[in-house]
C-alpha positions, 0 to 999 in steps of 0.5 A: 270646384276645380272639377266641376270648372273642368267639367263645365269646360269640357261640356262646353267644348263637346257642345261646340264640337256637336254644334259645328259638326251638325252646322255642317250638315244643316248649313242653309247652303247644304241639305235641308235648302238643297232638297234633291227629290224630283226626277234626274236625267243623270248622264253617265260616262268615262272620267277620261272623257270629261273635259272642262273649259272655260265657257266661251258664251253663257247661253247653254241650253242647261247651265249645268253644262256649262263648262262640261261636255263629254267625248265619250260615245258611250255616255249612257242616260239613266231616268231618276226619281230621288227623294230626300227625307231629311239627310237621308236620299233614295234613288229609283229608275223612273222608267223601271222602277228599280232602287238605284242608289241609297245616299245622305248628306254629310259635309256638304256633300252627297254620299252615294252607294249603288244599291247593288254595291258596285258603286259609291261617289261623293256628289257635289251638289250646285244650282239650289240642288238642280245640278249634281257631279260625282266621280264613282268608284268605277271611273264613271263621272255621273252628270246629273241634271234635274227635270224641272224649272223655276216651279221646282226651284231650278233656274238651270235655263229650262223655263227660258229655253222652252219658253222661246222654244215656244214664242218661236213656233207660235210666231211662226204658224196661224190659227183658224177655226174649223168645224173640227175646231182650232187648228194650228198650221202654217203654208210654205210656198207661194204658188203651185199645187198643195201637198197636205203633210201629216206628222209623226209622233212628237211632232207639230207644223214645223217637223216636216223641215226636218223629216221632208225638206226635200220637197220644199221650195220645189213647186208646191205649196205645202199646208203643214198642220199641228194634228190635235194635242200637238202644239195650238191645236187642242187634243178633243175628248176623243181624237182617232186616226178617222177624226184626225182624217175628217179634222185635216178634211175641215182645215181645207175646207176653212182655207177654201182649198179643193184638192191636195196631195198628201204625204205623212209618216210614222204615227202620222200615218194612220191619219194619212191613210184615212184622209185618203180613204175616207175623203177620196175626191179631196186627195190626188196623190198619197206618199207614205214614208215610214208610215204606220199602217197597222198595230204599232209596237215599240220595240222595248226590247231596245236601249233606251227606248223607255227613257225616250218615251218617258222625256216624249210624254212629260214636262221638260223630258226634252228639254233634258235629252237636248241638253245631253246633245250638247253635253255628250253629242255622239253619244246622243245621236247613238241613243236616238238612232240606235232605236230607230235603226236595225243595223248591226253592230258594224255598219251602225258604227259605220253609219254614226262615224260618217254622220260624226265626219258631217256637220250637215248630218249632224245639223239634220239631228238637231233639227230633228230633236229640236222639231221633237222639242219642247215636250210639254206642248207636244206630249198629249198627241204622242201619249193619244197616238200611242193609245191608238196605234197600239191597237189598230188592227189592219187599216182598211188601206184596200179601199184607197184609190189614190195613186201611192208611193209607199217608202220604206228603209230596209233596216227601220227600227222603229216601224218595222217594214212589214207595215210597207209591205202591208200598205204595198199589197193592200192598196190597189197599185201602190208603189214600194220603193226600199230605201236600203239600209234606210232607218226610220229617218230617211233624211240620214239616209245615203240615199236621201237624194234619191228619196227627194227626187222619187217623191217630186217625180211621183207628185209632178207625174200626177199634179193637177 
């Protein structure tokens, strides 16, 4: 009897045990709850450089950040795919496809070992599985942050932010219809000759105050428009560089305008030059700044240039890259401009120091980023750009007679000169003006000053 007590006792203690120990790991609060499969931007960097202050305001662009910010100018971006099954987590790299990083939860807690073994950290996890912190063996404090709203049951701030991000941009642009169909655009100034600007990738209307503020204000009317599959302007079955030319040939003729100048850049480009080639009478003077004029290729050979394109053409990608801006700032502006720059080592330290001693310059970036932002609304015309550029051939730029300024910086690296060159000996008398040590984003450069003044020289040389 004694026995079969004792044994009774005991099966319960062990039961109890068994049930406390397995509580832990199914607590609602815990794993089964706190699902982490989606895709993660995951910010890692030194531990030393990772501070922790008490919030002054409640209005971070991602509430996982708030609180936290890194110094570390080589805190490094890596794109996650994790999927959870039951207690068990795997991570991939999104842009590659490799593992990453195996894991299981354990006492509230996230286990993880890189898949090469290097690493392992303990996370802990917060916001309804949207937000991770882990300290790895290696020193490193991962920062990670789920790319999705309140669909994927974060209210981590990405739906409020890209919701006002785009009530902002509607409330400031129009919409008229066209024989090429809607168009989003918007006039700044009130009086003096057009200048029809055309875009870049990952763009819209509003990107030339970013890439082209010098010429605003200065005499002219600039005519900003959103080309197709960017923002209000519909992306049609099919929208070449030639259809986009004829679309911006339609707006004009909707607003009753004759003539304008043109200036565009980057992907916009390959329409810019159409316009002018294909609707002669229509244009009287062209600026072509870091503008693609024949087969464009990224350069993926360079850091992070997959993790880029990837936040570029799916939903909430740029609501994570502003989000690293304001938790590890330097270290963003060096992912951003180390792919649209060809400077060695030295001077590009130099370059990012200078901009780092400017608030203005890095005020430009953030303009810069935020006219790239939010990804959702922009990523069917980056994703149509890309499909066209990649397989241009050589523009049939000799056919252009419109006066031309080409401008190019010496050290772009993300339209290589040799389109500048291309467009300088192709189209009958156009001018080159190098921009040295100019990137792909003029506007950064020392002689940004210089390229305002060319410009507005060229076009009061020439306006009507």
């Amino acid at each position: 009897m004694r026995k079969t007590a004792a044994l009774l006792i005991f099966s319960l203690i062990m039961f109890s045990f068994l049930v406390a120990c397995y509580s832990v790991d199914m607590n609602p609060e815990n794993p089964e709850s706190q699902n982490v499969s989606g895709i993660w931007g995951v910010f890692i960097s030194k531990e030393s450089t990772v501070s922790f202050r008490y919030p002054e305001k409640n209005d971070s662009i991602c509430s996982c950040n708030k609180g936290r910010s890194s110094s570390d100018p080589d805190t490094s971006i890596e794109l996650w795919n994790m999927t959870q099954k039951g207690l068990n987590v795997t991570a991939t790299n999104v842009t590659t496809g490799a593992p990453v990083a195996s894991g299981f939860w354990s006492g509230g807690m996230l286990l993880l070992k890189g898949i090469s073994a290097s690493w392992s950290a303990n996370a802990v996890i917060w916001e309804k599985a949207c937000c991770f912190e882990a300290i790895d063996t290696n020193g490193h404090r991962l920062h990670g942050i789920k790319m999705g709203g309140i669909s994927a049951g974060c209210q981590t701030g990405m739906d409020k932010w890209e919701t006002n991000q785009e009530n902002a941009l509607s409330a400031n642009s129009s919409l008229i219809s066209t024989k090429a169909g809607v168009i989003e655009y918007k006039i700044l100034g009130d009086s003096g000759p057009y200048i029809l600007a055309f875009h870049g990738g990952q763009g819209g209307y509003d990107q030339i105050k970013a890439f082209a503020p010098g010429i605003i204000g200065k005499g002219f009317r600039i005519l900003t428009w959103s080309r197709p599959g960017y923002l209000r302007t519909p992306l049609p079955a099919v929208s070449s560089p030639q259809d986009q030319a004829d679309a911006a040939t339609a707006l004009l003729d909707a607003l009753g305008i004759d003539q304008v100048a043109a200036i565009g850049g980057s992907a916009g480009g390959p329409p810019l030059f159409y316009f002018a080639q294909r609707h002669p009478d229509r244009i009287w003077a062209l600026i072509a700044e870091s503008a693609v004029s024949q087969t464009y290729t990224p350069h993926s050979e360079y850091p992070y240039v997959n993790e880029l394109v990837y936040m570029f053409t799916n939903p909430g990608g740029m609501w994570v890259f502003n989000a690293m801006f304001e938790y590890s700032t330097e270290a963003t502006i060096r992912i951003l401009l180390r792919t649209l720059s060809t400077h060695d080592a030295v001077s590009f330290n130099a370059w990012i120091a200078q901009i780092m001693a400017n608030p203005d310059r890095i005020n430009i970036i953030k303009t810069v980023i935020l006219s790239m932002s939010p990804s959702t609304p922009r990523m069917d015309g980056t994703a149509n750009d890309l499909a066209y550029d990649t397989q241009l051939g050589y523009l049939p730029l000799s056919e252009i007679t419109t006066p031309t300024l080409v401008i190019h910086g010496t050290h772009d690296g993300d339209v290589d000169p040799v389109h500048a060159i291309y467009s300088k000996a192709t189209i009958p008398g156009a001018r080159l003006m190098w921009i040295e040590g100019g990137s792909h984003l003029l506007v950064l450069s020392d002689h940004a000053d210089e390229v305002n003044r060319a410009e507005l020289d060229f076009l009061n040389s020439l306006k009507p």
